[in-house]
C-alpha positions as a printed Julia matrix, in Angstrom:
433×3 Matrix{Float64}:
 109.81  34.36  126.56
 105.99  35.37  126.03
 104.86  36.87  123.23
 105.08  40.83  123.86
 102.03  42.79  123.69
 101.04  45.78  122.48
  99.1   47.16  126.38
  99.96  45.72  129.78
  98.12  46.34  132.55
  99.89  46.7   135.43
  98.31  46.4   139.5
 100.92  44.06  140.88
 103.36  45.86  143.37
 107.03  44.76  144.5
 107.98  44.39  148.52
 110.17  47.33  148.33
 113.26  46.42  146.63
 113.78  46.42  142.89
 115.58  43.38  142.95
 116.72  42.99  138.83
 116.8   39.15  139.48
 113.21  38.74  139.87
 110.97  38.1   137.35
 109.35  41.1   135.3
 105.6   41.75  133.67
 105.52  41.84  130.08
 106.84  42.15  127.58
 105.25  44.66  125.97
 106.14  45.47  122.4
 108.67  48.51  121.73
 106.18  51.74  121.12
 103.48  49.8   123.05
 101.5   51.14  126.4
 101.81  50.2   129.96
  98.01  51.67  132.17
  99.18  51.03  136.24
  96.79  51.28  138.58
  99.46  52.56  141.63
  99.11  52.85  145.39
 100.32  55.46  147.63
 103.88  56.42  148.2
 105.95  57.7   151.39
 103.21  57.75  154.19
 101.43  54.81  153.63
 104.37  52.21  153.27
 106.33  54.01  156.33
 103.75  52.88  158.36
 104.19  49.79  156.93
 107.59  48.08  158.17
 106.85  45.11  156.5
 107.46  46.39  152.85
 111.37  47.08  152.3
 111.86  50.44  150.58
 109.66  53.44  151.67
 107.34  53.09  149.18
 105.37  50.91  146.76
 105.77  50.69  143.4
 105.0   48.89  140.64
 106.01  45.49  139.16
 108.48  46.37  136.55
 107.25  45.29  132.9
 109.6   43.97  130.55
 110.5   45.9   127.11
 110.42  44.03  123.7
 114.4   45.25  121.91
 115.65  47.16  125.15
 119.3   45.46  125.99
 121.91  47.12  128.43
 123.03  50.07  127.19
 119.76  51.39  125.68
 117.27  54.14  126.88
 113.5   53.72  126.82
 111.48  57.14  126.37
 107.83  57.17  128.31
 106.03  59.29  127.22
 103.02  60.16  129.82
  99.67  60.22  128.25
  97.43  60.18  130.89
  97.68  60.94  135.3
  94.3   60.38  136.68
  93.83  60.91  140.95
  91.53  58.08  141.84
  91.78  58.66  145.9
  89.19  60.65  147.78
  91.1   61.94  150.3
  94.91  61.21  151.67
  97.11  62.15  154.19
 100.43  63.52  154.81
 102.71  65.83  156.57
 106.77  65.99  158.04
 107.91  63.08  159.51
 110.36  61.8   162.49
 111.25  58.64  162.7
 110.88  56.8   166.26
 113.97  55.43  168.26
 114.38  51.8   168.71
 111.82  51.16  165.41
 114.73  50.34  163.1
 118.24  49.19  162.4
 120.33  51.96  160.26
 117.14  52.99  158.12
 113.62  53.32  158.97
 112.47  52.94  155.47
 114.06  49.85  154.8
 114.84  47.8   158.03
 112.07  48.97  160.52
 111.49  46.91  163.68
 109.18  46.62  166.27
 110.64  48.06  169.81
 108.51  45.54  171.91
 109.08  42.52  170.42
 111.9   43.14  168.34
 110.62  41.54  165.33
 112.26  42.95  161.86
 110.04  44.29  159.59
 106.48  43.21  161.56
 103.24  42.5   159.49
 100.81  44.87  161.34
  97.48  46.03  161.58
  95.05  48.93  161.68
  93.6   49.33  164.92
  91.31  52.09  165.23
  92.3   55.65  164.88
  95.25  58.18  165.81
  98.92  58.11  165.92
  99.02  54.61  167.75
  96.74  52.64  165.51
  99.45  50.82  163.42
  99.84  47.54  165.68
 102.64  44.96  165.4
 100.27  41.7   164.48
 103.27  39.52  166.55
 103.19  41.23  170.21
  99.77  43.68  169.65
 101.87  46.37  170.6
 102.06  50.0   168.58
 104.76  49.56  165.76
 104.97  52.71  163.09
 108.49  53.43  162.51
 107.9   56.83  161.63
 105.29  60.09  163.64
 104.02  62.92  161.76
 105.22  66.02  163.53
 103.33  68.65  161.87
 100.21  66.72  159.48
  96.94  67.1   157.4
  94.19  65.22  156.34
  93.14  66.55  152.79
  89.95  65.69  150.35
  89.57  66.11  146.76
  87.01  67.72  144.43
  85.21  65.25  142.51
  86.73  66.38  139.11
  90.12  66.67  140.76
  90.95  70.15  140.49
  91.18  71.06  143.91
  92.18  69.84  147.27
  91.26  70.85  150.83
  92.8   70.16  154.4
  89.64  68.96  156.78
  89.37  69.4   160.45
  89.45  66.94  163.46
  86.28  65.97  162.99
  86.2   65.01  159.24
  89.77  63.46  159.31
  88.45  61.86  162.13
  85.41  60.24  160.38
  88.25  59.38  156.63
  90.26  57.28  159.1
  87.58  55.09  160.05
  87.09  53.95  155.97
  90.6   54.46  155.37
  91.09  52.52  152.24
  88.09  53.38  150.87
  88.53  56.95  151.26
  93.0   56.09  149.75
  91.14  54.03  147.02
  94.24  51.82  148.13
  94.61  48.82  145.14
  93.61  45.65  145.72
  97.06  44.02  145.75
  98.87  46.88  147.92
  99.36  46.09  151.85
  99.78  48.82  152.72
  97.99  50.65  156.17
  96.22  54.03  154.71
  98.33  57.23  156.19
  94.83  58.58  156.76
  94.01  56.28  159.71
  96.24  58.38  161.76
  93.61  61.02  161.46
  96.25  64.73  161.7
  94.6   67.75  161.24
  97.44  70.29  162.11
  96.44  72.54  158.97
  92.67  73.01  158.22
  91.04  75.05  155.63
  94.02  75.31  153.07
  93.1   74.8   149.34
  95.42  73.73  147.43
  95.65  73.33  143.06
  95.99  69.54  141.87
  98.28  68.95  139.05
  99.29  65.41  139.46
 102.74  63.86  139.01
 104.99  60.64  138.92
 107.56  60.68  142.06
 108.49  57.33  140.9
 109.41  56.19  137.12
 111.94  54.99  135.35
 113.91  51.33  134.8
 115.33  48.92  137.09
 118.36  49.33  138.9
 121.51  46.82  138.08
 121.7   45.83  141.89
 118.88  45.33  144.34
 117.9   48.33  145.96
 114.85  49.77  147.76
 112.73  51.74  146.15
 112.64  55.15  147.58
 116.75  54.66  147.52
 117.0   54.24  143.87
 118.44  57.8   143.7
 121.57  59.58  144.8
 119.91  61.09  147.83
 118.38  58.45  149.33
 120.44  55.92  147.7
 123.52  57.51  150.5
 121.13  56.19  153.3
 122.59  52.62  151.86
 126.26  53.37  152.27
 127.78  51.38  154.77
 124.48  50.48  156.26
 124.34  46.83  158.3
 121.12  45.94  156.61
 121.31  43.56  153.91
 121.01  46.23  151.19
 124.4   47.67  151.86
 126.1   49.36  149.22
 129.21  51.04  148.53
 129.13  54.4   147.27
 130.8   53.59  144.0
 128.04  50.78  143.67
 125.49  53.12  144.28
 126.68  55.25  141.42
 126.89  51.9   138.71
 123.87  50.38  139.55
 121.25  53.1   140.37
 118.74  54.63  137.65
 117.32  57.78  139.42
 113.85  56.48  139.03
 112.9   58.48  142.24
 112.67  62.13  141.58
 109.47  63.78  142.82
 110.2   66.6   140.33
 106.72  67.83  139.55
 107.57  68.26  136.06
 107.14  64.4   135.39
 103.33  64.82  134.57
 100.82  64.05  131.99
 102.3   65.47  128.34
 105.99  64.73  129.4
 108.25  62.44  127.96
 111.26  60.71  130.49
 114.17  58.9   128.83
 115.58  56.27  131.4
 118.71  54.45  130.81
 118.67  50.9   130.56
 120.48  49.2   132.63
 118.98  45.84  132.75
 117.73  43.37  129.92
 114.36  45.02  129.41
 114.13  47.52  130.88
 111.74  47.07  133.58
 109.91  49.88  133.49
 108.37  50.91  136.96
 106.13  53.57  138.55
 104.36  55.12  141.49
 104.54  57.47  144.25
 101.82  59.83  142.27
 100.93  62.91  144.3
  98.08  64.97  143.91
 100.57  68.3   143.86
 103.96  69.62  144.87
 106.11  72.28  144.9
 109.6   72.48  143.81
 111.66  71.01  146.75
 109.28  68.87  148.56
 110.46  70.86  151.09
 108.25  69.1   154.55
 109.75  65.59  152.74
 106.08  64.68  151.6
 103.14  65.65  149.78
  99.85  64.68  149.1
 100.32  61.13  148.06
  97.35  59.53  146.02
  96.56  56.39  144.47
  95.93  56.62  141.0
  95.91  55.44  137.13
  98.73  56.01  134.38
  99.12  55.24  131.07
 102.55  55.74  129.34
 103.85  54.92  125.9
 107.39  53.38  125.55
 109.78  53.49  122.62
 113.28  52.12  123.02
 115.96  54.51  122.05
 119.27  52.34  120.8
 122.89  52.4   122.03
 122.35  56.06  124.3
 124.55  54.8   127.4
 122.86  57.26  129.07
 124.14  57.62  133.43
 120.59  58.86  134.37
 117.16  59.99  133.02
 116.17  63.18  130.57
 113.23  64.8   130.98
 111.47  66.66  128.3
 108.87  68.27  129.9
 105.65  70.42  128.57
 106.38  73.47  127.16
 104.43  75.27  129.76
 106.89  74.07  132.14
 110.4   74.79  130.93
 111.87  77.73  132.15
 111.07  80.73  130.56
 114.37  81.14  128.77
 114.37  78.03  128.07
 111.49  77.92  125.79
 111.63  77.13  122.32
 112.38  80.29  120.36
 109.67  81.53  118.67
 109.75  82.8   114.36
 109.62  85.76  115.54
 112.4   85.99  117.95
 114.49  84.21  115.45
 113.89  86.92  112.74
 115.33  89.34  115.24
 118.49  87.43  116.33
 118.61  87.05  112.4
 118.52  90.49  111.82
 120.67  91.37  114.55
 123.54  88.92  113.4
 123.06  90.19  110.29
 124.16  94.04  111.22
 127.08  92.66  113.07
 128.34  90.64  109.97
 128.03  87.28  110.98
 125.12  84.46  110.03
 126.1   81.73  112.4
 123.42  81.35  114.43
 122.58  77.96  116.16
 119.21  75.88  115.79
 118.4   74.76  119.5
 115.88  72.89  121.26
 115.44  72.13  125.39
 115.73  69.0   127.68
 116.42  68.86  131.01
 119.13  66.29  132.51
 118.63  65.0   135.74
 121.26  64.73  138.53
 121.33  63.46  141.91
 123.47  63.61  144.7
 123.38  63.34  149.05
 123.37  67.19  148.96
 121.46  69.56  146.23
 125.35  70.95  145.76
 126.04  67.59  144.29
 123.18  66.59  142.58
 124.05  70.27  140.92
 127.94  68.77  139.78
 126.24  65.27  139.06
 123.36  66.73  136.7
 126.22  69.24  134.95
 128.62  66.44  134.58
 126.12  63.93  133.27
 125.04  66.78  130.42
 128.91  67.6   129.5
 129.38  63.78  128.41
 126.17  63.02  127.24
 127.44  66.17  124.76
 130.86  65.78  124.98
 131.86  69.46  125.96
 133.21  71.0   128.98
 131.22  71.38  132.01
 132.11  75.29  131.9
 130.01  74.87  128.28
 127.05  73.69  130.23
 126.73  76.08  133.02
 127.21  78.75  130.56
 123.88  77.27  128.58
 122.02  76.54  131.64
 122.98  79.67  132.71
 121.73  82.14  129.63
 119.29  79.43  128.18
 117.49  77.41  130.72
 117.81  76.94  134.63
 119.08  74.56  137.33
 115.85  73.8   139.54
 114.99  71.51  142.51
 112.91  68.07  142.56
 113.9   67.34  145.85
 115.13  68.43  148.73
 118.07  67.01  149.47
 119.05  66.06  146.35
 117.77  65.73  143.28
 117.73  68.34  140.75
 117.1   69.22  137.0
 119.99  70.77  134.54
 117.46  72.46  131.83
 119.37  74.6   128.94
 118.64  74.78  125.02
 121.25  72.65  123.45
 122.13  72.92  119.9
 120.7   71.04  117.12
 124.02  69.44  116.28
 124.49  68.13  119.39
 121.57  66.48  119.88
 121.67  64.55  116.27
 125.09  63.47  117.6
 123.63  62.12  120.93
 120.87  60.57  118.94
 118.11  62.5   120.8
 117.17  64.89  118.31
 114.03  63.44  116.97
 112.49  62.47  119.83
 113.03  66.31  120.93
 112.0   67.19  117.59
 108.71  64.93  118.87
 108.35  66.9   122.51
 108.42  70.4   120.82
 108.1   70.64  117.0
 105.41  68.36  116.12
């Protein structure tokens, strides 16, 4: 193996499947720093059929010390929007343009070639061309879309009319900033401009990070909700759902919380890690709700620490303070004095020492997700799942990433508890340093 180093940088992208037999970047030393320059999720590689997964992400990078079993913790320095202007709306995907899955095994209905290398040509819904027959080829149509531009210091973004979106799709990449390596056609060559005139705040965001899965699995999949598209699918990429369930690492989220100042601890599931990222959009709302945002290319730098012997079933998130729930919050001195005082008059002192995280779960339906983010938080802290809705209930919040399915469990957990599940000083870290 290479000697690990202390920053990687990262502008290599996989085909669409995180396939844990291929090789990885890296290594990079245990508390080092991975900077990605990433390309566009969703949009972009939809109208792509020849990539595999939905999206494009990164080349994992190999962890110095992280064996199966583990957890790595990123913690997210720095999200930086480098695109001009992008594209995006709801989608629908288009009969006869793909077997099972039009994310993973698109097809051209003219010539019947699986997953076509195509081409740009010109401007408007029918300018993604199969390169084999010349014919149009996108798998998926935008059904309701916008064509939005940036302020220069990237605090603001604006939906353009016909005639501006129309003038962005002729420059496509250069308008995407689309990386060098990335194939993938620029969303904004199909030119929508359903909404004009709407301004919207930028507070960019990860929809992809985390480790490689134990199995081979598209990208966008890697996840409970996406990851059911797989079940019993005739493409080679098949799973059972009991499969899906071992081998998957939740690394697609699209919870907005997974930002600059936020630390994500991923469970290692494969020697090293292989730490992976993209999908960054310029904003979001809980929910996702039209099934895309404002995908941007962009620039990240993360710090990685491997955290020993966890076993965790899915990521933690530890996000800002700013964006935990508000009784979730760390309790200030002064609130404490009161509960003191207040325990006090009753005749009792036992009053716990607690600190936030927020478990993710996932699931085909945000019902499930719900039972698989509670369930994942009673073993992690070996207590009943009654004990954790009661938590989540009076100290923290159960709140969407994505519609369908993938949600976060937030509640303040007691001191004790985390020093048992060996996650106490790295929360100590996130909040009290």
């Amino acid at each position: 193996m290479k000697k690990a180093v202390d920053t990687i940088l990262v502008d290599t992208f996989v085909d669409g499947i995180l396939d844990p037999e291929k090789e990885m970047l890296g290594p990079v030393k245990d508390g080092g720093h991975i900077i990605a320059h990433t390309a566009p999720g969703c949009w972009g590689p939809m109208l792509t059929p020849e990539l595999k997964g939905g999206h494009e992400v990164t080349q994992p990078v190999f962890v110095e010390g992280a064996e199966i079993g583990d957890a790595i913790a990123i913690k997210i320095i720095s999200i930086d929007v480098t695109s001009i202007a992008t594209a995006s709306g709801s989608d629908q995907p288009v009969n006869g343009r793909f077997n099972d899955d039009p994310f993973v095994a698109a097809k051209c209905d003219s010539c019947g070639t699986l997953r076509p290398k195509t081409t740009v040509k010109g401007i408007g819904k029918e300018a993604i061309i199969c390169q084999n027959c010349g014919k149009e080829a996108a798998p998926f149509k935008l059904t309701n879309g916008y064509t939005m531009v940036f302020d220069a210091i990237n605090d603001i973004g604006v939906t353009v009319p016909k005639s501006v979106a129309e003038s962005i799709a002729k420059d496509g990449k250069h308008y995407m900033r689309t990386p060098e390596n990335s194939i993938q056609n620029p969303v904004v060559s199909l030119a929508p401009s359903d909404l004009v005139g709407t301004i919207a705040r930028m507070r960019p965001f990860l929809g992809q990070l985390g480790t490689t899965p134990s199995k081979a699995l598209p990208d966008s999949h890697n996840a409970g909700d996406f990851g059911s598209f797989l079940v019993g699918a005739s493409h080679e990429y098949a799973v059972t759902q009991e499969e899906l369930d071992q081998h998957r690492t939740d690394g697609h989220m699209d919870i907005s919380r997974v930002r600059a100042g936020a630390t994500l601890i991923c469970p290692v599931k494969v020697e090293g890690g292989g730490i992976y990222l993209g999908d960054m959009h310029a904003m979001q709302g809980d929910g996702e709700i039209s099934g895309h945002t404002a995908d941007v290319a962009g620039t990240a730098h993360l710090q990685v620490h491997v955290l020993k012997n966890l076993n965790l079933e899915g990521p933690i998130l530890l996000p800002n303070i700013e964006d935990l729930p508000y009784t979730a919050k760390p309790l200030t001195d002064k609130e404490r004095q009161v509960a003191k005082k207040l325990a006090e008059e009753l005749g009792f002192n036992e009053l716990e020492e607690s600190l936030p995280l927020s478990v993710i779960g996932t699931g085909a339906t945000l019902n499930e997700a719900t039972t698989n983010g509670l369930e994942r938080a009673g073993k992690l802290f070996n207590v009943p799942v009654e004990e954790v809705m009661n938590r989540a209930t009076v100290t923290g919040s159960i709140e969407i990433g994505r519609h369908p399915g993938v949600i976060t469990v937030t509640l303040q957990v007691p001191q004790s508890y985390l020093e048992k599940s060996k996650l106490l000083k790295i929360i100590k870290d996130q909040y009290l340093a």
